[in-house]
N, C-alpha and C positions, 0 to 999 in steps of 0.2 A: 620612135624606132623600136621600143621595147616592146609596145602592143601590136605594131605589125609583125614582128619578130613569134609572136605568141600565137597570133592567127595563122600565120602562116605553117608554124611547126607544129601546130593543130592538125591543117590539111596534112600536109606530108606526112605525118603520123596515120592520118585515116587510109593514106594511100601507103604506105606501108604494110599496111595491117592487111586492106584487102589484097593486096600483091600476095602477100603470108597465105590467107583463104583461096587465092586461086590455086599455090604453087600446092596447097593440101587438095584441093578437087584433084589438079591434074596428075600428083601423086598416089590417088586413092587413099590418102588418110582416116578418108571418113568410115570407114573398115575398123578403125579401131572404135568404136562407140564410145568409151568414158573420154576419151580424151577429144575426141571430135565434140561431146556433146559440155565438156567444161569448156574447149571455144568457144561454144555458141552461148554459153553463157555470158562468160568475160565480155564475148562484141556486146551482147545485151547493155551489158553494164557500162562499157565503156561509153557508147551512143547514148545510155543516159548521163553519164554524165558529160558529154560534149552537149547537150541539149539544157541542162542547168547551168551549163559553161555560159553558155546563149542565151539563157534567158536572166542569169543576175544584172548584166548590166541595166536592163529594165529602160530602153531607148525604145524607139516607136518600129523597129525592125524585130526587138527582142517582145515586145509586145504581141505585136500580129503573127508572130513563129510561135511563142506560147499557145493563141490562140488555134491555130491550126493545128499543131499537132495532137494538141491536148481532145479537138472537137471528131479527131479520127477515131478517140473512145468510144462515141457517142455509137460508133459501128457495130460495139458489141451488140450481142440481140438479149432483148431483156434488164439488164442492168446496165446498159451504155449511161444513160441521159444521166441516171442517178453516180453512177461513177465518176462522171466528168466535172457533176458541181461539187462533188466531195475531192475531186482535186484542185477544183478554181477556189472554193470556201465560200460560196456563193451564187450569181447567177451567172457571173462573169470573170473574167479574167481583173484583177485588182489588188491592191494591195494586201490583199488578205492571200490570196493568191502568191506573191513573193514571200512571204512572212510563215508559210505551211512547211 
């Protein structure tokens, strides 16, 4: 009860939040710059850590979502590849990987 309870107020919380970013689009918020641009920091932050939310349990879903997101580094130009195994600790996603 308790752990769906948490996933669920997770989502609701994400859907909160972008409800908030819409009702600032539709507002013209984004006109104020410091304040628009310290949202977009926080959702940064926030998505990271609903992403570390996601990947401590360390199940075979929390694995392959690691994997993936972490392998969209690999995008940058120039330092992707070297970036992404300085976040796995290795070649691969691994224990070494949870423990960083």
């Amino acid at each position: 009860l308790i752990r769906n309870l948490h996933a669920n107020g997770a989502s609701f919380f994400f859907i909160c939040l972008y409800l908030h970013i819409g009702r600032g689009l539709y507002y013209g918020s984004y006109l104020y710059k410091e304040t628009w641009n310290i949202g977009v920091i926080l959702l940064l932050l926030v998505m990271g850590t609903a992403f570390v939310g996601y990947f401590l349990p360390w199940g075979q879903m929390s694995f392959w979502g690691a994997t993936v997101i972490t392998n969209l580094l690999s995008a940058v130009p120039y330092v992707g590849n070297t970036l992404v195994q300085w976040i796995w600790g290795g070649f691969s996603v691994d224990n070494a990987t949870l423990t960083r």
